[in-house]
N, C-alpha and C positions, 0 to 999 in steps of 0.2 A: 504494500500500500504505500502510497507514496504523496504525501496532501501538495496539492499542487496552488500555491500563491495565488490562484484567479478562480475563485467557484464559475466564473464565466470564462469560457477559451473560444468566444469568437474568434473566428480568422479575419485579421486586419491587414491587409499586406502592408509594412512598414514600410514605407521610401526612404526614410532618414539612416543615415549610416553615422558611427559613433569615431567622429574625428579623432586625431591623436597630437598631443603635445608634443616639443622636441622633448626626449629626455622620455618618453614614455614607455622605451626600451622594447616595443611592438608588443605588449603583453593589453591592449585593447582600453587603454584612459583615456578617457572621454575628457574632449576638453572643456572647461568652465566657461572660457567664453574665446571672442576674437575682437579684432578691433570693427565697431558699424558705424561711429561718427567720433569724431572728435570728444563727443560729450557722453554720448552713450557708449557702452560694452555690451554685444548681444550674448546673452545665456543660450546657446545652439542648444536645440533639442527642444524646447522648452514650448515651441507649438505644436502640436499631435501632428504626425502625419495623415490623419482621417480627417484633419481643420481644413477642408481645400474648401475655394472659392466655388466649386458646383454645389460643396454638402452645405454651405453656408446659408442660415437661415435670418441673418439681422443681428442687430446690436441686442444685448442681453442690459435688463434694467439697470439705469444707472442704480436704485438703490437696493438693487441685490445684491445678498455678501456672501463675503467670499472669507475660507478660511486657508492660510497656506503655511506653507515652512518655505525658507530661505537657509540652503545650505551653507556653510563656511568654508571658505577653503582650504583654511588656513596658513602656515606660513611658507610653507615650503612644498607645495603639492607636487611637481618633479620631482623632488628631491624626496618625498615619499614612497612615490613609485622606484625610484631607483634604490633607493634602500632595501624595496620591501625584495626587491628581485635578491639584491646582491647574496641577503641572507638566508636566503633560500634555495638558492642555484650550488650546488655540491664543487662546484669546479672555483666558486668566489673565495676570495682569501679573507671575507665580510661573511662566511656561510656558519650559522649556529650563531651569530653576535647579536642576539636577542635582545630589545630594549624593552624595560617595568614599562608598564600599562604610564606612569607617572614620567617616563623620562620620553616615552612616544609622544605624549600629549605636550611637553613642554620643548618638544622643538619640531613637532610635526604641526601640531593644534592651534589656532587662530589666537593673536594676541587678544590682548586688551581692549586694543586700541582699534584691533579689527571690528570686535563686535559694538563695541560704541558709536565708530562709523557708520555702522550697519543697520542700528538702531536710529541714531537719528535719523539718518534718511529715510525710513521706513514711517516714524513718526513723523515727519514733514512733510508727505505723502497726506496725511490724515490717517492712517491705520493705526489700530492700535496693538502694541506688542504684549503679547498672552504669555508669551514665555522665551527663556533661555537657556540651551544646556551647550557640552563641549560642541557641539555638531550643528545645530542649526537655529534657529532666531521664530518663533512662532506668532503670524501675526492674526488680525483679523477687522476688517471694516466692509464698506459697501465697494461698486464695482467700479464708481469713478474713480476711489482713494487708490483701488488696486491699478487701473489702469495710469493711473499719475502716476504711480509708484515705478513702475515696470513698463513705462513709456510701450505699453502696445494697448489696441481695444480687445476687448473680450465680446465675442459673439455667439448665437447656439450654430451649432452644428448636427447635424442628421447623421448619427453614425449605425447603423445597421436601420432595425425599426423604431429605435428611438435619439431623441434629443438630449445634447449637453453640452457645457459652457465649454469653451476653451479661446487660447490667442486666438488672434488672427492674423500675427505674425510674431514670433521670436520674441521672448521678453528680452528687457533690456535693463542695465544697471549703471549709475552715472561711470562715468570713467574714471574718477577720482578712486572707486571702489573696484575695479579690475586687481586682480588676484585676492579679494577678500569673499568675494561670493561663488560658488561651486555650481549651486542652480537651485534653481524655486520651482517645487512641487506644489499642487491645490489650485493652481489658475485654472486645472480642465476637472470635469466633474465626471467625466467615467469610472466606473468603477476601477483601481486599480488594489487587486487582491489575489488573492491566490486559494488554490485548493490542496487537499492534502490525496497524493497522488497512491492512489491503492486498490487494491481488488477487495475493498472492505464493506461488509453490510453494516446498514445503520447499527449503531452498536448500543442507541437508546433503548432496542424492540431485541429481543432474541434470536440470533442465528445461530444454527447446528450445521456440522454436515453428517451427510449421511455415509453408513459403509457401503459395499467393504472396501477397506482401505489396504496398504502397503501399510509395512512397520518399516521398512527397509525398500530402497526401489528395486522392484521384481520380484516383493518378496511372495506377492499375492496376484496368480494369473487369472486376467478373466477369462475362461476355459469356454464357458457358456454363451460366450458372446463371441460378436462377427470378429474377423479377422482384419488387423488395421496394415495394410503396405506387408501383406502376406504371411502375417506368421498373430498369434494370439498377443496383446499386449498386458502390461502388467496394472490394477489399479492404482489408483492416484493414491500419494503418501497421505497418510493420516495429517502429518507435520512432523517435521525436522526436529529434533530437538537442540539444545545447547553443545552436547557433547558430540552430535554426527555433525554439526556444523564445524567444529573446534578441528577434529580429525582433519574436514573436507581441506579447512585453511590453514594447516602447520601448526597449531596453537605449540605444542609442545607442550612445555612445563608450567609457558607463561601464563598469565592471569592477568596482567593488567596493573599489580601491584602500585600503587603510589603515582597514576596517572590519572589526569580528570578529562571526563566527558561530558561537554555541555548538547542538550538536544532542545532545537526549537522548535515550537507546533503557537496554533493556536489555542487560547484558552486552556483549560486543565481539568484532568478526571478527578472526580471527587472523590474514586475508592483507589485511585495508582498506587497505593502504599500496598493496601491490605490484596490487591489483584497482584502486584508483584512480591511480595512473601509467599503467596499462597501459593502461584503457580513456581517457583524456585524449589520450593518444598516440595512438591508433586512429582516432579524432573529431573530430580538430580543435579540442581546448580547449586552452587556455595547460596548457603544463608546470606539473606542483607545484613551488615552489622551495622549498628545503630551512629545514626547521620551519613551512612554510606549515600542516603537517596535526598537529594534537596529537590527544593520547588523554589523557584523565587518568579514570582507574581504579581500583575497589575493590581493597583488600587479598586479599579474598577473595568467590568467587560462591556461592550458596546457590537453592536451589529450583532446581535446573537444569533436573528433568525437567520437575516441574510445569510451569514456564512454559516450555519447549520452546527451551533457551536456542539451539540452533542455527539456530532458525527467525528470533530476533532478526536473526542474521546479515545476513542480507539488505535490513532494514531501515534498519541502518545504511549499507549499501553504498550503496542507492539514496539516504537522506539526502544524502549525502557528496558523489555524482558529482554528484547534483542539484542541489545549490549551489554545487558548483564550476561547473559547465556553462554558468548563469546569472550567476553571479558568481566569474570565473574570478580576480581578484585578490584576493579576501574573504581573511582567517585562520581558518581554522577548527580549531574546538577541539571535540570527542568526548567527552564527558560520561557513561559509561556508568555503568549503575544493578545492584547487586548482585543485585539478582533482577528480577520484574517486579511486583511488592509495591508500595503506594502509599507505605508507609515508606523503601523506598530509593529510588522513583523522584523524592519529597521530597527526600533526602537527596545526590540527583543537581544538582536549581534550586536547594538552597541554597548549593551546593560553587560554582555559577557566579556568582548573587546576593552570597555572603559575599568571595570574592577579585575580584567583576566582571571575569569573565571574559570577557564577549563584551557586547555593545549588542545582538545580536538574538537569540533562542531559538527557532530549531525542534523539535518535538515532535510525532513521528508517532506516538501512541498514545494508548490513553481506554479506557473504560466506559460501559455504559448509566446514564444518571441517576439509576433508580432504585437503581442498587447502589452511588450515595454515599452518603454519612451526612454530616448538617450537621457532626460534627467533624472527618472529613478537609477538607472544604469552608474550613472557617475556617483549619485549617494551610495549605492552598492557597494560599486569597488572602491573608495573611500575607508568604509569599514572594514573590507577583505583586508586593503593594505595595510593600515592601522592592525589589523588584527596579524600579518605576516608581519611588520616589523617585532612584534610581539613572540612571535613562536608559536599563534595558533594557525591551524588549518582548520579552513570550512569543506566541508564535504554534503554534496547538494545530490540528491536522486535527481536523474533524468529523464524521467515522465514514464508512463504507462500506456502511451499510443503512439508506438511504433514513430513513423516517420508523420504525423499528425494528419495525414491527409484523409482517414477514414474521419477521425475527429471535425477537422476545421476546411479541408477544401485545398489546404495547402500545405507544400512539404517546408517544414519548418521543425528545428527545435526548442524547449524547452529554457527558461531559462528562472531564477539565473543560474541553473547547472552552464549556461553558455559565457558566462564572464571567463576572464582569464584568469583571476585570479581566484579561485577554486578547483574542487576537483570533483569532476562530476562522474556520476556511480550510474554506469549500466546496469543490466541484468540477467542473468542466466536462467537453464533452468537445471537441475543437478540432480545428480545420480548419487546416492550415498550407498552404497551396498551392504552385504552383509560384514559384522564384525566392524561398522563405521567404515569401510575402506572406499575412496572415492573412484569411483569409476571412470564417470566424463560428465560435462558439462555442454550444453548448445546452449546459441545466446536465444533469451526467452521470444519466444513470438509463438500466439498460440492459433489455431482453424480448429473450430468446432464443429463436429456434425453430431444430429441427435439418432437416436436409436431407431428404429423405424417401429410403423404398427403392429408388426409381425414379429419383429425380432433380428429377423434374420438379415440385417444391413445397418449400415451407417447411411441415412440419409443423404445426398450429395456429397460424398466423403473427397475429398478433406473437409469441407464446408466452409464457411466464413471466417474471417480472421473480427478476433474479438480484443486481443488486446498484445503489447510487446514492449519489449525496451524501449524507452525513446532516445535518439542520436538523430546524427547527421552535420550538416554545414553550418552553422552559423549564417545570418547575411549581416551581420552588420558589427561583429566583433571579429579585428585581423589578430593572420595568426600568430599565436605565442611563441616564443624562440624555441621556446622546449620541445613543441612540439615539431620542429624542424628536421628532417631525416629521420624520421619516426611515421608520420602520418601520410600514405601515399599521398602523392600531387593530385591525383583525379581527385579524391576526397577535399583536401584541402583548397582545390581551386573551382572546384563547383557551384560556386556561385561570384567570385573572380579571380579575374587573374593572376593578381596580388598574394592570394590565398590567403583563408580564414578560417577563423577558432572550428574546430571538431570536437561532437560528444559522442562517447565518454572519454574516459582516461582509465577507466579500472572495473570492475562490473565483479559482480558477487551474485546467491540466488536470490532471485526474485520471483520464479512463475508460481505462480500460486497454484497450481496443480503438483509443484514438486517445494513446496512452500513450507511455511514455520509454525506451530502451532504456538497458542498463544491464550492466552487466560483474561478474562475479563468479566465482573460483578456488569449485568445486563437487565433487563427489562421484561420479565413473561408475560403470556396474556391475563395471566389472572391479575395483571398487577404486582407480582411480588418479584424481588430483585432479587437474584440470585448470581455467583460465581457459574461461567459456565466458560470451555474451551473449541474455539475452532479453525480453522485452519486459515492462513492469510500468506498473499503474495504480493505482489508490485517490486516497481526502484525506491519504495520507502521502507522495504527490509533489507534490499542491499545497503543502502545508508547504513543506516546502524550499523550496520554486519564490517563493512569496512573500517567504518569509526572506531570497532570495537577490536578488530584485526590493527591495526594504527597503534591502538595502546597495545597491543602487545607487543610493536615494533618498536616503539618508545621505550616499554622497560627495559626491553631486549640490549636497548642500547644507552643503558645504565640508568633510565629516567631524562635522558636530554632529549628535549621537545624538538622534532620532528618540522613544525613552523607548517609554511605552506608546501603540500609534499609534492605539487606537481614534474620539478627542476629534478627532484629525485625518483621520483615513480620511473621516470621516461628515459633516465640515464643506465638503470637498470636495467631496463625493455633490454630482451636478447642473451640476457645473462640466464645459464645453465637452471633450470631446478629452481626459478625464484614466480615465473606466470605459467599459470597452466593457458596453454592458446587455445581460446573458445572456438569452435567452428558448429556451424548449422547443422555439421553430419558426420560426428565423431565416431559413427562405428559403422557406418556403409552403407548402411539402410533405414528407410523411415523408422523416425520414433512417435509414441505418440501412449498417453495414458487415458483408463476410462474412468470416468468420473461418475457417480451415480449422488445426485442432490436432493434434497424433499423440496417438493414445489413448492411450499411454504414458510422454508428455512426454518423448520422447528420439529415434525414431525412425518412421521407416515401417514397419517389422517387424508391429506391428498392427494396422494400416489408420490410416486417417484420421476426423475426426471433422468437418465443416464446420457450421458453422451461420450465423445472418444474428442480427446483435443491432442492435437497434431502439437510435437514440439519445434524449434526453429524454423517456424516460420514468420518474421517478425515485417510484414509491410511491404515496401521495396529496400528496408534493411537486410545485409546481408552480415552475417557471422563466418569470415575467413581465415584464412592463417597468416598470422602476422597481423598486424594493427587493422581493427575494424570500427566503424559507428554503430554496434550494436554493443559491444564487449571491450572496447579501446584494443588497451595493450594483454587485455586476458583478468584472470583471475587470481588472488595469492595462490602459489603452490608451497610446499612445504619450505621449500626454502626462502621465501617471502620475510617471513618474519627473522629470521636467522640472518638475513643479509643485511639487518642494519646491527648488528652486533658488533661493539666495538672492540678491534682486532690490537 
């Protein structure tokens, strides 16, 4: 499952492309502004690329308000990104020279004298200022103060089947304030949010699955059932547990010992304590010991319906068990986001980035690319860098629809699994065998077909494709040096010739037919809440799963933090016994497992549902040998975690 930043994933095709600063070392920084008059500084990005003169429907009231954030840029925004590279790149004589959360902020972070300029200008405007933190300036008035403000008009625009505010050309900042402002989000009023990316049922209402299942893959044939790519297939796994995942990824001896894991979601489950003791208990994971699990939490939650806050629930649940399962000594800390807004989900990596709360960040959600806007983009990687001068790494899943085009109409990926500066987690789907020993892996993409009246067929077999890793090209973030001599040319120049960012960089399981079980206090019909366990897939259990492989890489190499692990992931690629190389058809012939589900997620009351789901076949994504957009560079193999051990 994987909560994806935008509960809406209209396809927008974006025109705007995310300029680069000198000094921004091709790793994809968006620049804050350029020069457009003598007096003004335009914030690029900063009008939707859906604001065009046909969608345009008039001036928006002068005395409608508006509420926004104006980022900082503070003092030395090149010299951020250059840092954040140096210490992170294995080959840098600056690599592991990791700055306190206090010493980043005091020669990356905006002065004094920054945000006072910032402020009155914004007050002179007529707006008024609501608030201040290290990062950005929060204002709020009607639409003329905004428009003085940010020297452009704001107008509605017609973007799908409905209406919202946005410029009508590039905001703009006086020029006295050129390199103090990043960019200002809130002038357009589409929704900008995310969803939490998973193959999860509401986890308010009760979900079961049904048998019979695998304890182990292959371990249970279905005999009685049609033949899938000519020979009997095996039922779908019950769920993974902690210790056939540990085996699959090298764990070895480690745990995790004395490393912190931050994971952000929206919102927060009410029982994640007592669901994650109880399922630990169950499974055979190490006990939580007491303050092992934090939460650290909004004052208050907002947008509850829209973003469907109880459907988060679940997504934190499986976060949680999933890096403890893997990394059952880890500390893990709970980051939850006021709504599912890209403003608090910000507001979420800065809470972890400003007190460095954890060295590694998992984050099971996103958006389709075309519903960023290069100014969320630049407050993004902002935080990434800030958080890589640091020694943290962010690790983002990479969607659950394939190449997006059954979803939105167009191939695009995910973001911001597409920033540079993260490291974005494809998905598999995995073979654990008997005695834990890993078999193979294909990158997840699934075709269902259902059972027929009779029995005796699969319906249009292979049948539709329903869900897969998400990857592919970027369009609008160039490519990262790392990935240089690593990421075929056709991939990386498919949308130009310059070439640009590719997802993933690393993939773990994800299909949720060869998926994680997973424990969570739910909702029955009679009304009574009860502990109950079911099986879950998506790129929001590779997240974790990585994050939680990460810490064991980090102990491995005595407790020194890892940072942003891109620069290292990619120097490794090609090294003996360290990636298992994912491909679509690891043992010669079609694979494919049978599922059989209660039509009503709960019981047999209204029959059953079986069907056979084909594995690797993820879209027009393909899973090869050697670096792919479904799987990057492959999967930890056992020598994954042992290769960062220090020699």
């Amino acid at each position: 499952m994987r909560s994806n930043r935008a509960t809406v994933r209209a396809g927008v095709s974006m025109a705007a492309t995310l300029p680069m600063i000198a000094g921004a070392l091709a790793l994809g920084i968006p620049a804050a502004h350029a020069a457009d008059s003598p007096a003004r500084t335009t914030l690029k990005g900063t009008q939707p690329a859906w604001a065009t003169a046909k969608a345009d429907k008039g001036a928006t009231a002068n005395s409608a308000q508006v509420k926004a954030r104006v980022y900082l840029a503070g003092r030395d925004q090149a010299g951020l990104a250059a840092y954040a590279r140096a210490v992170s790149d294995p080959s840098s004589p600056l690599y592991g020279k990791f700055l306190s959360a206090k010493k980043a902020q005091a020669r990356f972070g905006a002065t004094k004298a920054q945000v006072a300029a910032v402020k009155s200008w914004l007050k002179s405007a007529g707006l008024t200022v609501t608030g201040v933190t290290a990062h950005y300036v929060t204002v709020s008035g009607d639409v003329s103060a905004a428009e003085k403000a940010f020297g452009t008009q704001l107008h509605n625009f017609a973007k799908g089947s409905k209406t919202y505010r946005a410029p009508a050309k590039a905001a703009t900042v006086p020029a006295a304030l050129k390199g103090a402002v990043l960019t200002v989000t809130g002038l357009d009023t589409a929704p900008h949010k995310s969803t939490h990316d998973d193959q999860l049922p509401p986890p308010d209402a009760v979900f079961k699955n049904s048998g019979p299942f695998s304890s182990y893959y292959g371990s249970k044939i279905a005999s009685t059932l049609p033949d899938a790519y000519g020979q009997k297939v095996p039922y779908a796994i019950k769920g993974y547990t902690g210790k056939q995942l540990r085996a699959a990824y090298g764990a070895g001896t480690y745990t995790g010992k004395h490393v912190r894991i931050a994971i952000t979601d929206a919102y927060a489950s009410p029982t994640i304590a007592y669901d994650a003791g109880k399922y630990a208990l169950k499974h055979g994971d190490a006990a939580w010991k007491t303050g092992q699990l934090h939460q650290v939490l909004p004052k208050n939650y907002t947008k509850t319906e829209e973003c469907g806050a109880a459907g988060w629930y679940g997504e934190e649940t499986l976060d949680v068990q999933a890096v403890h399962a893997v990394a059952p000594a880890a500390d893990v800390t709970y980051v939850g986001a006021a709504s599912c807004y890209d403003d608090d989900l910000l507001d979420s990596l800065s809470k972890i980035v400003d007190n460095h709360l954890a060295d590694i960040v998992s984050n099971s959600w996103g958006d389709i690319e075309a519903n960023q806007t290069p100014d969320l983009a630049a407050a993004y990687d902002q935080v990434f860098q800030l958080g890589a001068v640091q020694g943290i790494g962010f690790y983002f899943s990479s969607g659950d629809n394939g190449d997006e085009v059954a979803n939105t109409g167009v191939k695009q990926v995910d973001t911001p699994a597409n920033s540079a500066w993260v490291t974005a987690v494809g998905g598999t789907s995995l073979a654990v065998g008997k005695g834990d020993k890993y078999q193979w892996e294909t990158g997840w993409g699934t075709e269902k077909a259902s059972l027929s009246a009779d029995g005796k067929s699969w319906t249009n077999f292979p049948g539709a494709y329903t869900s897969g890793a998400g990857g592919g090209t970027s369009k609008t973030v160039p490519q990262p040096y790392y990935q240089k001599n690593v990421v075929p040319k056709a991939l990386a120049t498919a949308n130009n010739a310059a070439g640009n960012r590719v997802v993933p960089d690393i993939a773990a399981i994800a299909d949720p037919n060869t998926g994680f079980l997973v424990g969570q206090t739910q909702t029955f019909p009679d009304g009574s809440e009860k502990y109950s366990e079911y099986r879950i897939g998506g790129t929001s259990l590779a997240a974790p799963v990585i994050a939680a492989v990460q810490a064991l890489a980090q102990e491995a190499r005595g407790g020194k933090a890892i940072g942003f692990a891109n620069p290292s992931i990619y120097a490794k690629y090609g090294k003996k016994g360290v990636f298992h190389d994912v491909t679509d058809n690891p043992t010669g012939s079609g694979l494919a497992v049978v599922r059989v589900d209660f039509a009503n997620g709960l019981n047999a009351a209204d029959g059953l549902l079986t069907s056979v789901r084909s594995l690797g076949k993820d879209s027009s994504l393909s899973a090869v040998k050697g670096y792919d957009d479904v799987t990057g560079v492959g999967s930890p193999a056992n020598g994954y975690v042992q290769s960062y051990r220090r020699r």
